[in-house]
C-alpha positions as a Markdown table, in Angstrom:
| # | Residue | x | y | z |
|---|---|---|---|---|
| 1 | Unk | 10.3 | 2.3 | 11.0 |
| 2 | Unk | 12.2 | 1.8 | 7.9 |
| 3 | Unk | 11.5 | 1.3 | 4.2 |
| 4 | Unk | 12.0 | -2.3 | 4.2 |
| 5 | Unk | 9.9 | -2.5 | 7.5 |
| 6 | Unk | 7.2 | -0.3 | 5.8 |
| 7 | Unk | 7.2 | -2.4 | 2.2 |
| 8 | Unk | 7.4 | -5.8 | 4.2 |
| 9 | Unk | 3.8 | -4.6 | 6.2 |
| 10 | Unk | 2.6 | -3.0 | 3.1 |
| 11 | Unk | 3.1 | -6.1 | 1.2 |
| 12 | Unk | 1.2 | -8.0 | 3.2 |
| 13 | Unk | -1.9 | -6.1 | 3.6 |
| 14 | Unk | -1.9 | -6.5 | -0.3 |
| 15 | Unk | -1.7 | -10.1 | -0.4 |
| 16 | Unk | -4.3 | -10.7 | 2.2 |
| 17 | Unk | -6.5 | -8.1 | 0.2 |
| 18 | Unk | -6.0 | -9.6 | -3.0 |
| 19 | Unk | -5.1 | -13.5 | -2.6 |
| 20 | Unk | -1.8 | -13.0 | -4.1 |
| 21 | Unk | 1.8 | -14.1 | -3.4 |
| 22 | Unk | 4.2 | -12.8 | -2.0 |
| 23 | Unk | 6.6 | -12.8 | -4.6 |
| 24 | Unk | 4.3 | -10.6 | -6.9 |
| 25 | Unk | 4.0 | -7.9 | -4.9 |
| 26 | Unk | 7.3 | -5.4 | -5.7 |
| 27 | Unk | 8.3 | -1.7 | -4.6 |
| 28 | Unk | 7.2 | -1.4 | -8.9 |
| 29 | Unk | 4.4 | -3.4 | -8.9 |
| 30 | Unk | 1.2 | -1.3 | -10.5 |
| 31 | Unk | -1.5 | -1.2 | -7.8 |
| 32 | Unk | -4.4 | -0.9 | -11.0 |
| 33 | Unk | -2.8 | -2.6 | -13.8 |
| 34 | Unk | -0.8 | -5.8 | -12.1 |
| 35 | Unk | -3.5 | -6.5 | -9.4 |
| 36 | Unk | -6.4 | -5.3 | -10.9 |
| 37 | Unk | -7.3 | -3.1 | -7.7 |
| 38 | Unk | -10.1 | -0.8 | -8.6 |
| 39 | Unk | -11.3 | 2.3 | -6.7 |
| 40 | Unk | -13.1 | 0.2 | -4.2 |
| 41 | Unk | -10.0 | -2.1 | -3.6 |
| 42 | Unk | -7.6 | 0.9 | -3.2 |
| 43 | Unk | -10.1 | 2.6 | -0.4 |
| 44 | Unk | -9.9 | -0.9 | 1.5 |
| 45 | Unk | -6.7 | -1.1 | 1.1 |
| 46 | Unk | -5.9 | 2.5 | 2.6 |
| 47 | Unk | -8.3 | 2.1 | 4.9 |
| 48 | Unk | -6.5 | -0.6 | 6.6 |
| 49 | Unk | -3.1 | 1.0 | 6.2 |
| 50 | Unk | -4.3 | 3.5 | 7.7 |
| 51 | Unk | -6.1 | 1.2 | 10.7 |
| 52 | Unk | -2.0 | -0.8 | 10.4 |
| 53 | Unk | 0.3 | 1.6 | 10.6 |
| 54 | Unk | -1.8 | 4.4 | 12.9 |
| 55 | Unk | -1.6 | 7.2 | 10.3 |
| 56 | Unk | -4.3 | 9.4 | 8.2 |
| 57 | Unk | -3.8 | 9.2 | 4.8 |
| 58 | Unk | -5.6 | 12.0 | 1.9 |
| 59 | Unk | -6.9 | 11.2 | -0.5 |
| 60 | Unk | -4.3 | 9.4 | -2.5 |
| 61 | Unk | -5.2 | 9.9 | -6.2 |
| 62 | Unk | -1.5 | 10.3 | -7.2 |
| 63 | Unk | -1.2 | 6.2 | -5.6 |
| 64 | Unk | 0.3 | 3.9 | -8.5 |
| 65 | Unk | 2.6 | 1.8 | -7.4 |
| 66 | Unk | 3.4 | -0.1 | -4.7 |
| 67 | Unk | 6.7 | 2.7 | -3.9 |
| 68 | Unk | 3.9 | 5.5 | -3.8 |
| 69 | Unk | 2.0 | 3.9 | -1.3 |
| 70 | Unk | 4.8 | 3.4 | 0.9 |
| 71 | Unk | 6.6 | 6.6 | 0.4 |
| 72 | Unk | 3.6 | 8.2 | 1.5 |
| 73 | Unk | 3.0 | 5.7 | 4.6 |
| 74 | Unk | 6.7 | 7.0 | 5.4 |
| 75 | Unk | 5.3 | 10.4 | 5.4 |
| 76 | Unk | 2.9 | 10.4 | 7.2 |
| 77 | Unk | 4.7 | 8.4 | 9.6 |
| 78 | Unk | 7.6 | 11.2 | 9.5 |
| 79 | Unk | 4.7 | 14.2 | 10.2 |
């Protein structure tokens, strides 16, 4: 699978999570600050990447962005 393929999927778990757009979702775009995602959020969120893409994901404190999420979902896809 390959970044673009990754982000693209990525992106649109977040948009159906949060009711956004597509367009403000970006590789930069600050999971806590932009879209207000709190703990709670973030576990749905990596629960259902996790369901999506097959993988098992740690806890992810060190998740920010957007490009941490997916360079992790590359990981893990990589192990």
């Amino acid at each position: 699978m390959t970044d673009a393929e990754i982000f693209d999927k990525t992106k649109e778990i977040l948009v159906d999570q949060f009711d956004l757009e597509a367009d403000e979702v970006s590789l930069t775009t600050d999971l806590t600050n932009d879209i207000d995602a709190d703990s709670l959020d973030l576990f749905e969120v990596l629960n259902r990447v996790e369901d999506d893409f097959d993988i098992k994901l740690a806890v992810a404190e060190d998740i920010k962005t957007v490009q941490d999420l997916v360079d992790k979902i590359k990981e893990q896809l990589a192990a």
